[in-house]
C-alpha positions as CSV (number, residue, x, y, z in Angstrom):
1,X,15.9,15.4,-6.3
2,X,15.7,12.5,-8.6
3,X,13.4,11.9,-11.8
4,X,11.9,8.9,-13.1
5,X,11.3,8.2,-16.5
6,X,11.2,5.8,-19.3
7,X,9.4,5.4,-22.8
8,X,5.7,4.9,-22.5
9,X,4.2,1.7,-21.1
10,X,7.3,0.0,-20.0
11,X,6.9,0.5,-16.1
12,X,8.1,3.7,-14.8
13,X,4.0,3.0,-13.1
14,X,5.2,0.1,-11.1
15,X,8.5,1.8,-10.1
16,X,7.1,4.7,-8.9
17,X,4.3,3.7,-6.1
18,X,7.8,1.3,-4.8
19,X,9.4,4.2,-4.1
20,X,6.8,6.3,-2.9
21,X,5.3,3.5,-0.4
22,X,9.6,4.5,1.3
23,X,9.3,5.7,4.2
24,X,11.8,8.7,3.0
25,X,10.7,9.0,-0.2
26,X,8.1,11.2,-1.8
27,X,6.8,10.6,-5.9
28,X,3.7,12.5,-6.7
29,X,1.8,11.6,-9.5
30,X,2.4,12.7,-13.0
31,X,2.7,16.4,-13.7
32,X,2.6,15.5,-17.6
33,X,5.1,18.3,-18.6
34,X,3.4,21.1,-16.6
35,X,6.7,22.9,-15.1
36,X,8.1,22.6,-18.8
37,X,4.9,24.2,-19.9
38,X,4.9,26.5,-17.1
39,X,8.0,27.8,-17.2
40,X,7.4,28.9,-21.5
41,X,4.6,31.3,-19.7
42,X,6.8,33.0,-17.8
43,X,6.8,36.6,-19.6
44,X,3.2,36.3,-18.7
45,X,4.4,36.7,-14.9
46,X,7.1,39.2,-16.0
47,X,9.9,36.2,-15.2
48,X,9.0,36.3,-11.0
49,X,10.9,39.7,-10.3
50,X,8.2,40.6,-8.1
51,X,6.6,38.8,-5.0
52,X,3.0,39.6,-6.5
53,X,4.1,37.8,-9.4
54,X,5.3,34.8,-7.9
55,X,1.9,34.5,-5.9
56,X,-0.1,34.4,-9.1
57,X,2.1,31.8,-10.4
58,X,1.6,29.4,-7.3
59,X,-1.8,30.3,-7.3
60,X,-2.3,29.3,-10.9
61,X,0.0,25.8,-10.3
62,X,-2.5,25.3,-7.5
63,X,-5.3,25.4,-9.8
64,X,-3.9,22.7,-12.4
65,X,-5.8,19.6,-12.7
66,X,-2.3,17.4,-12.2
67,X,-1.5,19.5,-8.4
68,X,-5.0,18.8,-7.6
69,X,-4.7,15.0,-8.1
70,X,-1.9,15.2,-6.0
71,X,-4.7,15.0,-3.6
72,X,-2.8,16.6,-0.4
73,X,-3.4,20.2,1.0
74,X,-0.4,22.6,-0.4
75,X,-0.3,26.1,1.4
76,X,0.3,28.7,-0.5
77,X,2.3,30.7,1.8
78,X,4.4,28.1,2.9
79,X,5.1,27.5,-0.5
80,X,6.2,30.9,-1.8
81,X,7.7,31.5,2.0
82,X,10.0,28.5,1.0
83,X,10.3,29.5,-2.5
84,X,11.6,33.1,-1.6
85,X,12.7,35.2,-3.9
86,X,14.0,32.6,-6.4
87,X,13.9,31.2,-9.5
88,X,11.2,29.1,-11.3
89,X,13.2,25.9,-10.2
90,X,12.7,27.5,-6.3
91,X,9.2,26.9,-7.0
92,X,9.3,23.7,-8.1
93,X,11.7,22.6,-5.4
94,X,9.3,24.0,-3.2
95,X,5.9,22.2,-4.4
96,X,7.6,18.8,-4.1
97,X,9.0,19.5,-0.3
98,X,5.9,20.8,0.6
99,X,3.8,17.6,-0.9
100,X,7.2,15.2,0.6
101,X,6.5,17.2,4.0
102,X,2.8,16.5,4.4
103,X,3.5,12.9,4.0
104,X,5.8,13.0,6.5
105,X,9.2,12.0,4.2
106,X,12.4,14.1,3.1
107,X,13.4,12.7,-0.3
108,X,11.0,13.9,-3.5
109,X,11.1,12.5,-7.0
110,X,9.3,13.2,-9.9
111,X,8.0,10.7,-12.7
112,X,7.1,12.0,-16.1
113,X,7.8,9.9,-19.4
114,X,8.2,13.1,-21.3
115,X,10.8,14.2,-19.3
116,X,13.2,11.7,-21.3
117,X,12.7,14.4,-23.8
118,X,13.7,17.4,-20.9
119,X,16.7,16.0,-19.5
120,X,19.1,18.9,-20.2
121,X,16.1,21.3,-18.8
122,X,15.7,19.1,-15.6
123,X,19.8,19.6,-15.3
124,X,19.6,23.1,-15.9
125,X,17.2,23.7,-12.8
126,X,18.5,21.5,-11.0
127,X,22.2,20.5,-11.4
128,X,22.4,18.0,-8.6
129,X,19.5,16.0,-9.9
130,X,20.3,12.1,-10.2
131,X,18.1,10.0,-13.0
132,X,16.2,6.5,-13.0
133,X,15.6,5.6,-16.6
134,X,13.8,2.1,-17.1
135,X,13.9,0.0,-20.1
136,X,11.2,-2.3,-21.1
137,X,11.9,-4.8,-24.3
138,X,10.2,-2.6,-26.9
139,X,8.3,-5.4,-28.2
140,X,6.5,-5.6,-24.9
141,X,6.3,-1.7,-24.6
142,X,5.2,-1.1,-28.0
143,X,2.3,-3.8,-27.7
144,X,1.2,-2.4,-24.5
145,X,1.1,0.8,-26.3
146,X,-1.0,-0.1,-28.7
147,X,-3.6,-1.7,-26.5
148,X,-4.1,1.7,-25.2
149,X,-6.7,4.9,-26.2
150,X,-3.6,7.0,-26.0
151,X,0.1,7.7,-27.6
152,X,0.9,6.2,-30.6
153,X,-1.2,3.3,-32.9
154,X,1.2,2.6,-35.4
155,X,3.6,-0.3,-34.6
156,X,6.2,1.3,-36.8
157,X,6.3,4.6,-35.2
158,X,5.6,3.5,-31.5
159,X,9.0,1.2,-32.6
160,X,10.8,3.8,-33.9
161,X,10.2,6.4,-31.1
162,X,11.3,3.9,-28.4
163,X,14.9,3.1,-30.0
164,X,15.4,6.9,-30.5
165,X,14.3,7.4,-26.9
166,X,16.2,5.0,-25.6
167,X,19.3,6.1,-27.4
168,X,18.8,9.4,-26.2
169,X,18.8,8.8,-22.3
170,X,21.9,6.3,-22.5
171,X,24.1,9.3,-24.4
172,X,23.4,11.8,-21.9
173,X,23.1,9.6,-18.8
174,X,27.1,8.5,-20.0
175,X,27.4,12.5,-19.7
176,X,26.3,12.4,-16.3
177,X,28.0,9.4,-14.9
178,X,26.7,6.1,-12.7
179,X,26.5,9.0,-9.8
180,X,23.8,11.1,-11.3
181,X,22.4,7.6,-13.9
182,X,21.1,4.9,-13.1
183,X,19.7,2.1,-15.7
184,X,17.3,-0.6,-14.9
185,X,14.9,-3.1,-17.1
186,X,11.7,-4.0,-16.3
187,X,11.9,-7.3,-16.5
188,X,14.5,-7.3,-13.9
189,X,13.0,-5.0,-11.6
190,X,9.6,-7.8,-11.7
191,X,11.5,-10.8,-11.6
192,X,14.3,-9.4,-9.0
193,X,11.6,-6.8,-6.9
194,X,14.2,-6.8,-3.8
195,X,17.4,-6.7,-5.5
196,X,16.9,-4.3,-7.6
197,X,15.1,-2.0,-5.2
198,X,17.9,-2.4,-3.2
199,X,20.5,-1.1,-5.7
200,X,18.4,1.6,-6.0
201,X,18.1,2.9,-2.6
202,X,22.1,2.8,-2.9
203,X,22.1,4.9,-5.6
204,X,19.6,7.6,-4.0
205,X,21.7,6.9,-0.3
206,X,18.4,6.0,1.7
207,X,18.2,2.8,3.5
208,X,16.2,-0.1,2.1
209,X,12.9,-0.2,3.1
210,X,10.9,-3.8,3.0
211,X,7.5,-1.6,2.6
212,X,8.7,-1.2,-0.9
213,X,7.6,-4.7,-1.8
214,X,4.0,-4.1,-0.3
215,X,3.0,-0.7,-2.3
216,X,-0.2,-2.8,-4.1
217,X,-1.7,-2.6,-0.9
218,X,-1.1,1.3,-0.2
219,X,-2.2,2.3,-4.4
220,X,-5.0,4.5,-3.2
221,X,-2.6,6.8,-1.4
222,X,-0.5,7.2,-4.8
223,X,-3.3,7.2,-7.6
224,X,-6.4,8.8,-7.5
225,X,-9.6,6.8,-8.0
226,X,-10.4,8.7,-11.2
227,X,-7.0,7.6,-12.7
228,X,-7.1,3.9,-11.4
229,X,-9.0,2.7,-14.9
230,X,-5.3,3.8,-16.9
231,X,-3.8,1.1,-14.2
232,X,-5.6,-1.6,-13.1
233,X,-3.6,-4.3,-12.0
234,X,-1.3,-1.5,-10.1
235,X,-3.2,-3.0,-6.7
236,X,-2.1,-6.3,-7.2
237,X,1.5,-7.9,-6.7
238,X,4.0,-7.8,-10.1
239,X,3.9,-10.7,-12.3
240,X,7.3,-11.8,-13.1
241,X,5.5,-13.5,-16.0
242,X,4.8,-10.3,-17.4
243,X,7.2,-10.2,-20.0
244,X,7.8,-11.4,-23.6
245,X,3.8,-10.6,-24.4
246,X,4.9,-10.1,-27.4
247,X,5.3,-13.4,-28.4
């Protein structure tokens, strides 16, 4: 698998519907650090050592506002069937396959900003994983911040978190080496769609797909109409003049 992620407001949005509009590739929407949060609870399903367990786990993932918005039928048999008697990371594995598998594709990635914060968590469950981290000038990033009714309101701070952030991915994405990392800026990806795309399918070995370029015009199959108000411009084409804002 392979997880997307960068600071708030500085794109990971526009990368993930071009990857999910691959024909290969799977990226449901946001799970907003419910695994992470899920797997702290798991003395409350004595750590999955039996199969009853394990049910109630799925059955209470099912449940979750951010599954539901996934807004594709998961079975829960077929998910703990898959699953078997594994780990919490089985589980996981096994939601994103199943949600890949109704779409009819074979690659699944997962986009989360807060998982910049998880890395060495997402490594431990799954040590194969490979990483997408993009970079938005934090000018840009921390205006677009601002302008929103969530995450931070003071320039400072919003400023301060972005350079630690950013910091923080680069160290352990030298750790994990170009095979497992790969770094990209925003401003490249908008004013470069295909190249970069490209490079990136090379880096997650799937062939380039041109229906990339067109995900505006597939947005209601990737974000739900009651989360289409946080991005409205997501249905139109990428402005490559959508940089330096700041100024």
């Amino acid at each position: 698998p392979f997880f997307i992620f960068g600071c708030q407001r500085v794109g990971s949005i526009l990368l993930r519907p071009k990857l999910d509009n691959h024909p290969d590739i799977a990226v449901p929407l946001d799970t907003v650090g419910l695994w992470s949060r899920y797997e702290d609870r798991l003395p409350e399903y004595h750590n999955l050592v039996a199969t009853a367990d394990r049910a109630r786990l799925v059955s209470d993932l099912l449940a979750e506002e951010r599954i539901r918005l996934w807004e594709t039928p998961l079975d829960p048999d077929v998910i703990l069937s898959r699953a078997g008697a594994g780990t919490f990371p089985d589980i996981i594995r096994a939601f994103h396959e199943c949600y890949a598998e109704a779409r009819g594709k074979s690659l699944w990635g997962d986009k989360d900003p807060g998982n910049m914060l998880r890395i060495p968590q997402l490594v431990r469950w799954f040590p194969e994983c490979r990483v997408l981290h993009i970079i938005r000038d934090g000018r840009d990033a921390c205006l677009s911040q601002l302008e929103q009714s969530f995450g931070s309101d003071d320039l400072l701070d919003c400023a301060c978190e972005w350079r630690e952030q950013v910091w923080w991915v680069r160290q352990l994405g030298a750790i994990m080496g170009p095979a497992r990392y790969f770094e990209l800026r925003y401003e490249d990806l908008v004013a470069q769609p295909e190249s970069w795309l490209r490079r990136i399918c090379d880096f997650l070995k799937v062939p380039y797909a041109a229906s990339m370029l067109q995900y505006h015009e597939s947005v209601s199959k990737s974000v739900p109409d009651s989360k289409r108000h946080i991005w409205p411009k997501l249905d139109q084409p990428p402005r490559a003049d959508n940089t330096e804002r700041w100024k």
